[in-house]
C-alpha positions as CSV (number, residue, x, y, z in Angstrom):
1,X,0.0,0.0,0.0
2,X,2.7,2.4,1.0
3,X,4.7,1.8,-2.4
4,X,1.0,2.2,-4.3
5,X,0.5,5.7,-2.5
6,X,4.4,6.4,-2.9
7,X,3.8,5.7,-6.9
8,X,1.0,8.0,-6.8
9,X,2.4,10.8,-5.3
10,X,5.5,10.8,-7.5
11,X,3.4,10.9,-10.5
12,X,0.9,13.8,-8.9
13,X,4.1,15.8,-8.1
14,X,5.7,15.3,-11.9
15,X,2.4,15.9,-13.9
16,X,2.0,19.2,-11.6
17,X,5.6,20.3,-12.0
18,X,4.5,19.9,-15.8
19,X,1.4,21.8,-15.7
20,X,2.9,24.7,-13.4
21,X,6.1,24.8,-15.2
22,X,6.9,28.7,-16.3
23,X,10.3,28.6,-17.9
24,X,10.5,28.9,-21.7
25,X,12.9,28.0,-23.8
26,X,14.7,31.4,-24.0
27,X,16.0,32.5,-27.8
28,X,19.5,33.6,-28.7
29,X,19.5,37.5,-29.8
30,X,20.7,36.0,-33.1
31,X,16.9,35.1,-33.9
32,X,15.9,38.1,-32.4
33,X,17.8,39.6,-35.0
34,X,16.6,37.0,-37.6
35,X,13.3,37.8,-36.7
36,X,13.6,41.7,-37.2
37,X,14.5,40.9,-40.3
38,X,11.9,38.6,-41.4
39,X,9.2,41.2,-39.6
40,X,10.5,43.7,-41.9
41,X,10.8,41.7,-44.9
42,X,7.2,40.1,-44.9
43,X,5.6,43.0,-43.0
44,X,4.4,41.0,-39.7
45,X,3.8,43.1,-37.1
46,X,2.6,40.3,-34.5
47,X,6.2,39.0,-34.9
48,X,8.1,42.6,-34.4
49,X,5.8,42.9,-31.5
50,X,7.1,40.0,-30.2
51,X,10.6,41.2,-30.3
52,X,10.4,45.0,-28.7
53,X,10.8,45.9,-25.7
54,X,7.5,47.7,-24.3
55,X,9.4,50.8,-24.1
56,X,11.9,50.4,-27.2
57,X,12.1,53.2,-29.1
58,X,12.5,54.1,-33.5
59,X,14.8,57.3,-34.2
60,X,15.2,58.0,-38.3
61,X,15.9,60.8,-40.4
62,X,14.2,62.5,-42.0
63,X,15.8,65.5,-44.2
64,X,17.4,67.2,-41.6
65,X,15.8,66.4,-38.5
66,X,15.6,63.3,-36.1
67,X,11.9,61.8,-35.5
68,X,11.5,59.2,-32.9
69,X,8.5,57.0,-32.6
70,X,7.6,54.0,-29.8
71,X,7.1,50.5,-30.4
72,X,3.3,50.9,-30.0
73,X,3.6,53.5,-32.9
74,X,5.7,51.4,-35.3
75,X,3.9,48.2,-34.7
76,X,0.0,50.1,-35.6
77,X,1.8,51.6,-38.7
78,X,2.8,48.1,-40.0
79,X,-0.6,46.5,-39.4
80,X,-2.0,49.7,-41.3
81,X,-0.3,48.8,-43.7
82,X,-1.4,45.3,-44.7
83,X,0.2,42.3,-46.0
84,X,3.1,43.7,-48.2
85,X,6.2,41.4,-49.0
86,X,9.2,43.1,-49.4
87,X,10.3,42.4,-53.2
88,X,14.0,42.9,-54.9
89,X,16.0,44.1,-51.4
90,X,19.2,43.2,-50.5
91,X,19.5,42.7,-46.6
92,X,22.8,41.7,-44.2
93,X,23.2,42.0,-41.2
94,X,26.2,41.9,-38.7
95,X,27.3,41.5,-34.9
96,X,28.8,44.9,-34.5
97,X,29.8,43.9,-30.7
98,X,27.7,42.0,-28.1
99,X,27.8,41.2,-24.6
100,X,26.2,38.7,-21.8
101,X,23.0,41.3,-21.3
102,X,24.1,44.1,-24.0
103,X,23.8,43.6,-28.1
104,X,24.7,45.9,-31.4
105,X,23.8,45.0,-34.6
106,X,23.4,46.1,-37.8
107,X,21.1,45.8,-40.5
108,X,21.6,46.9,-44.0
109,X,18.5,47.0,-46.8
110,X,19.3,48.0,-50.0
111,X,16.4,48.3,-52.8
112,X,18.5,48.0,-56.2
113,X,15.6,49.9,-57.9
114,X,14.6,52.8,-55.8
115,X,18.5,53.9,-55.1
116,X,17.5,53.7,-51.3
117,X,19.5,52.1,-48.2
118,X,18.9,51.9,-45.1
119,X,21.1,51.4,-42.1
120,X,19.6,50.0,-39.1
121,X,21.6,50.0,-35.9
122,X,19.6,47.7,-33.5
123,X,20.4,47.4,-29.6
124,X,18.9,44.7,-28.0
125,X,18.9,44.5,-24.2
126,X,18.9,40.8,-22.2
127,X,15.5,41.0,-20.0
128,X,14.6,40.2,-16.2
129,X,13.4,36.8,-18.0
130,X,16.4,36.0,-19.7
131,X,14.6,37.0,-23.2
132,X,16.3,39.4,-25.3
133,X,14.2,42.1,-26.7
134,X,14.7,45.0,-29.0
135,X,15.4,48.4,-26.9
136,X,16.5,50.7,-30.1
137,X,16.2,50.6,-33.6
138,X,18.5,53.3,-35.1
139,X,17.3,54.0,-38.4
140,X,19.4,55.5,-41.4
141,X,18.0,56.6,-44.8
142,X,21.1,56.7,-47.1
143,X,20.8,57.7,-50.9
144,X,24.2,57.5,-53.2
145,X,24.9,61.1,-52.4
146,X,24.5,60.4,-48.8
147,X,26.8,57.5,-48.9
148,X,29.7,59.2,-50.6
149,X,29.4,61.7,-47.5
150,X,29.2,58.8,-45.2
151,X,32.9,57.3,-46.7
152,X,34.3,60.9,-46.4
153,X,33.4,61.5,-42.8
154,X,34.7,58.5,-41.5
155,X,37.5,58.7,-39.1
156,X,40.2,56.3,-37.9
C-alpha cells in the first residue's frame, strides 16, 4: 500500500511540475535579429511585436531632422499597412559587438531599384526573464549622395 500511495504521489508531483512549469525556452539575440529581419521583410507586425521591448524606441531621419516614434507606434503603422512582402531588397546584417546582457547589430536593406538604403543600428537588451528584446532601432536613410558623405566623414 505504501509503495502504491508512494507511486501515486510521485506521479501527482511530476504531472503538476509539468502543468505549473513557467520557464520557456529562451531565444538567442541572433533570432531576435533574424526575426527583425523577417518582420521587416514580410511585414508582420505580431512578430516585431514580439521582439520589442514595451518601451523600445525608433529614431530616423528624415531631411534634416531626427523623428522618434515607440514601439506601439511602429507596430500600428505596419498593421496599417497590410500584407506587403518586401520584393527585390538586398539585406545583411552583422554583430557589430555583443555582450552577456548588451547587443549591437546592424542591418543593412538596399532596394537596387529605388537607389534607397537603409542602415539600421539595433540594440537589444537581455531582460529580467532571460529573453532578449529590442530596446532601439536606429534608423538611417542613405541615398548614393549620402553614402559618398558617409565614406568621407569616416575617421580612424
Amino acid at each position: 500500500m505504501k509503495q502504491k500511495f508512494l507511486a501515486i504521489l510521485i506521479l501527482g508531483i511530476s504531472i503538476a511540475n509539468n502543468i505549473f512549469a513557467t520557464e520557456k525556452p529562451v531565444q538567442s539575440y541572433q533570432k531576435v535579429i533574424d526575426g527583425f529581419v523577417s518582420s521587416f521583410l514580410n511585414n508582420d507586425h505580431k512578430l516585431l511585436k514580439g521582439l520589442l521591448s514595451d518601451d523600445a524606441m525608433y529614431s530616423f531621419n528624415r531631411d534634416v531632422r531626427v523623428v522618434k516614434h515607440g514601439a506601439t507606434a511602429v507596430v500600428n503603422e505596419m498593421r496599417k499597412s497590410g500584407n506587403i512582402t518586401m520584393q527585390n531588397c538586398n539585406v545583411k546584417s552583422a554583430i557589430i559587438t555583443a555582450t552577456d546582457a548588451l547587443v549591437m547589430a546592424q542591418v543593412d536593406i538596399s532596394f537596387a531599384a529605388l537607389n534607397n538604403k537603409q542602415k539600421n543600428y539595433i540594440v537589444l537588451e537581455k531582460m529580467k526573464d532571460g529573453e532578449w528584446k529590442i530596446t532601439n532601432v536606429y534608423k538611417f536613410y542613405i541615398s548614393d549622395s549620402d553614402d559618398i558623405k558617409e565614406k568621407k566623414n569616416i575617421a580612424v
